[in-house]
Every structure is written in C-alpha cells, then in structure tokens.
C-alpha positions in Angstrom: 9.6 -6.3 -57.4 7.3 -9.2 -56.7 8.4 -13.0 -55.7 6.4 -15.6 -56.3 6.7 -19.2 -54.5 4.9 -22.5 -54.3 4.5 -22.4 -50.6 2.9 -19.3 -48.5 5.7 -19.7 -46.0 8.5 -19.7 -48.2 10.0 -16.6 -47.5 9.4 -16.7 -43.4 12.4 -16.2 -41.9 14.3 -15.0 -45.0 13.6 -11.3 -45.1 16.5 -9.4 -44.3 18.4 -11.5 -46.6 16.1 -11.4 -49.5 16.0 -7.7 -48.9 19.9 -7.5 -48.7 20.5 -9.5 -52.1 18.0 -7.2 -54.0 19.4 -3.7 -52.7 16.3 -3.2 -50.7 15.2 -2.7 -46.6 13.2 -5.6 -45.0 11.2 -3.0 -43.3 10.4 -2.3 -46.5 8.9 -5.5 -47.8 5.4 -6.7 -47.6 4.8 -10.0 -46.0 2.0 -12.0 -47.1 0.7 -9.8 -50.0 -1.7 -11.4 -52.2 -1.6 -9.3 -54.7 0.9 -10.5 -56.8 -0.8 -13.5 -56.4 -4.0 -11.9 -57.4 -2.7 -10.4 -60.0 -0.8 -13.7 -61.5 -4.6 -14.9 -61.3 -6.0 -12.6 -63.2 -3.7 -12.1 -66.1 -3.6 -16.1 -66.2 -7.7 -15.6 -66.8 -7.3 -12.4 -69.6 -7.4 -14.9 -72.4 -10.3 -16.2 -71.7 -12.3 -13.0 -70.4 -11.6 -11.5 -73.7 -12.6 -14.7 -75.7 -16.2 -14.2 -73.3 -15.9 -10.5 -74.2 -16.1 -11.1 -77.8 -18.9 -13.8 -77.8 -21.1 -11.3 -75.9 -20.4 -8.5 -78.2 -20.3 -10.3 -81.7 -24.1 -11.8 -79.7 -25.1 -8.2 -79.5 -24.1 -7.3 -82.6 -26.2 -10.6 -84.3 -29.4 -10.2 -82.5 -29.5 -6.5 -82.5 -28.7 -6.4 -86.5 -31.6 -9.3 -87.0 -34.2 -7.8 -84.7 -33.1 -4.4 -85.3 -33.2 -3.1 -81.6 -30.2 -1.3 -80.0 -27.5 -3.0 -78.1 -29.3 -2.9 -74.8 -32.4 -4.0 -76.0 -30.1 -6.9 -77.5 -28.2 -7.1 -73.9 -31.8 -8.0 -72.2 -32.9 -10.5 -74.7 -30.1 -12.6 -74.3 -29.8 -12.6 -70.5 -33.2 -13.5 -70.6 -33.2 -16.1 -73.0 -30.3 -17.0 -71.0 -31.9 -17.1 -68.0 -35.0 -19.1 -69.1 -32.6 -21.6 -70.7 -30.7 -22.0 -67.2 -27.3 -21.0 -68.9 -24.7 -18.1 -68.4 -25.2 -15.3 -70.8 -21.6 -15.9 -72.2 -22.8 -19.5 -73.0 -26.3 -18.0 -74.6 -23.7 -15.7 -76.8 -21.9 -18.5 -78.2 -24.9 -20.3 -79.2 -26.1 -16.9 -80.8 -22.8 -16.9 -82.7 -22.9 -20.4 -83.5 -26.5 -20.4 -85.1 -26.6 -16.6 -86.1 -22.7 -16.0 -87.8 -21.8 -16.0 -90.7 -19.5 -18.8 -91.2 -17.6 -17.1 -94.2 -16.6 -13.8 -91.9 
C-alpha cells in the first residue's frame, strides 16, 4: 500500500502507528520512497505521452504514404525537418498532421 501526503515529512514520527492501524510492521515500511511519488508523476503524464505517441505515428504514417519510404526513412525526415526548424519532433508531427490529414478521417 502506498500513502501519499502534501508534505515529505508528514509521516516522520508516525510509523509504528501507521503500521499498527494498517495490520502491517514498521520495520517493514519504506521511509522516504519516491516511487509512489514517481509513479503518481508518471501516470498523471500517460494522457499526454499517448496524445504525442499518436502524433508521431499518424506523422509517420503521412509522410511515409506521400513519399512512399518506410517508417524509418519517415522517422529521419521528420526529426530532421524538426531539427532545422528548431522544434521538438512531436511538434513537427503535429504540424505534419495538421497540413497532411485528412480532415474527413
């Protein structure tokens, strides 16, 4: 079981009876784990890595299909269009998508 709290010292001191009200040992218990934390962090951020996720591959899918190259091939010219442009490669894809989609599908 995790517990999550506002402040990083919010359980100092309260172990034992933290432990004792949820049928566990204090020995037990990890003190100052980040990883729950982490890994609030990161499924608070899943949203949005998928949305990026997409836009890259729906990209791939658009240049490769209009230049008729492979995915990698597709993969290089956007991060170097990208990178000539100053821009992320996620931010390249959703130009692609915004120029290249059709806006029926």
């Amino acid at each position: 079981m995790n517990l999550y709290a506002s402040e990083a010292d919010a359980f100092s001191g309260r172990h034992a009876d933290l432990a004792e009200a949820l049928g566990a040992s204090a020995e037990a218990a990890i003190v100052n784990a980040d990883l729950g934390f982490t890994t609030r962090e990161t499924a608070a951020q899943a949203p949005d890595r998928f949305a990026q996720d997409r836009d890259l591959q729906t990209a791939l899918d658009l240049i490769a299909e209009r230049h008729r190259i492979d995915r990698i091939s597709a993969w290089e010219l956007l991060e170097q269009s990208a990178m000539r442009a100053g821009i992320s490669a996620v931010a390249a894809a959703r130009a692609v998508r915004y120029l290249l989609e059709d806006p029926a599908s």
